[in-house]
C-alpha positions in Angstrom: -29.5 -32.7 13.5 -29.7 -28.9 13.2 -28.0 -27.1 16.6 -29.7 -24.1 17.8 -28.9 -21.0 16.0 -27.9 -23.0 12.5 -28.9 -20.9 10.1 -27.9 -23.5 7.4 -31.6 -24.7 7.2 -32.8 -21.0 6.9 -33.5 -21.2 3.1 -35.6 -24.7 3.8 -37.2 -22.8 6.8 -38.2 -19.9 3.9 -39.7 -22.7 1.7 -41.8 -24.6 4.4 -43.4 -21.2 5.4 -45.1 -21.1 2.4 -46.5 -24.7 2.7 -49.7 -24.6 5.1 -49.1 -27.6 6.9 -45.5 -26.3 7.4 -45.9 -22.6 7.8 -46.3 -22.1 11.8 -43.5 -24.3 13.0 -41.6 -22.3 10.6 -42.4 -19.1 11.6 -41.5 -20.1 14.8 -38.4 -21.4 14.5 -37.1 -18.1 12.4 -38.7 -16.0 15.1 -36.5 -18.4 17.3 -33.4 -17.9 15.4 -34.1 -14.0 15.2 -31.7 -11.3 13.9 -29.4 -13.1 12.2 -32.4 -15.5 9.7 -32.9 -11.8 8.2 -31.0 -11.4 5.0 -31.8 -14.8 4.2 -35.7 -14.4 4.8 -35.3 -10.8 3.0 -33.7 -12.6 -0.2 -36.7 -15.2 -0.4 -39.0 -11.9 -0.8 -39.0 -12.8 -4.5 -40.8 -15.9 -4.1 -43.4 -15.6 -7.1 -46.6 -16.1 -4.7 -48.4 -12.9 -2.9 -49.7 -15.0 0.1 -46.6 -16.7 0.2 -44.5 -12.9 0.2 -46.7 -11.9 2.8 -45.8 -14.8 5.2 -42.1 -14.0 4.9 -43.2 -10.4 5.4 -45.0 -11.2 8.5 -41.8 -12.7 10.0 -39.0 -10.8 8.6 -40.7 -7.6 10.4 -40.7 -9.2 13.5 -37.0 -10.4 13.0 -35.4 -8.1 10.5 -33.5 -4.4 11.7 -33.5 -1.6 9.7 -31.2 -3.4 7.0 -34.4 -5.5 6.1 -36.0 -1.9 5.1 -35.0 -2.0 1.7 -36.4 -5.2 1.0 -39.2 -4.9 3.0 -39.6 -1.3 1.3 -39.2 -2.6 -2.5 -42.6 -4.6 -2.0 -44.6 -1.3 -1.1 -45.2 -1.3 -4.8 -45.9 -4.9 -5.7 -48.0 -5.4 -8.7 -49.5 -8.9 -7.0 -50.2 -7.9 -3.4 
C-alpha cells in the first residue's frame, strides 16, 4: 500500500499516464503529490511517443518550479511534436 506523498511509485505513475485507460487517475495523483513528483516526471520527458511527452508536459507544468524549465525548455525544439 503506497502512503500519501510516496514518491516511490512516481516512475509507474509516469508510465500509466501514457496508457489511456490509465492516464487521468495518474495525472491526478502526481498533481496530488505536487512539487516533489517533478524531477522524476521531467526525466520521463524522453519517453519516445509525442502524445505521450505531451501528457507528462501537461502535468509537470502544473507541478514542476522553475528547475523543471530546462527540461520543459529542451522540448521547445522537438523534432516529433
Amino acid at each position: 500500500m503506497a502512503v500519501q506523498g510516496d514518491l516511490s511509485h512516481v516512475p509507474d505513475l509516469a508510465v500509466a499516464l501514457q496508457v489511456s485507460a490509465t492516464a487521468g487517475q495518474a495525472a491526478d495523483y502526481l498533481l496530488e503529490l505536487g512539487k516533489p513528483a517533478a524531477p522524476t516526471m521531467a526525466a520521463a520527458l524522453t519517453t519516445p511517443g509525442a502524445t505521450d511527452r505531451a501528457n507528462l508536459l501537461h502535468v509537470l507544468g502544473r507541478i514542476g518550479g522553475a528547475e523543471s524549465l530546462p527540461a520543459i525548455q529542451a522540448l521547445a525544439h522537438d523534432p516529433d511534436p
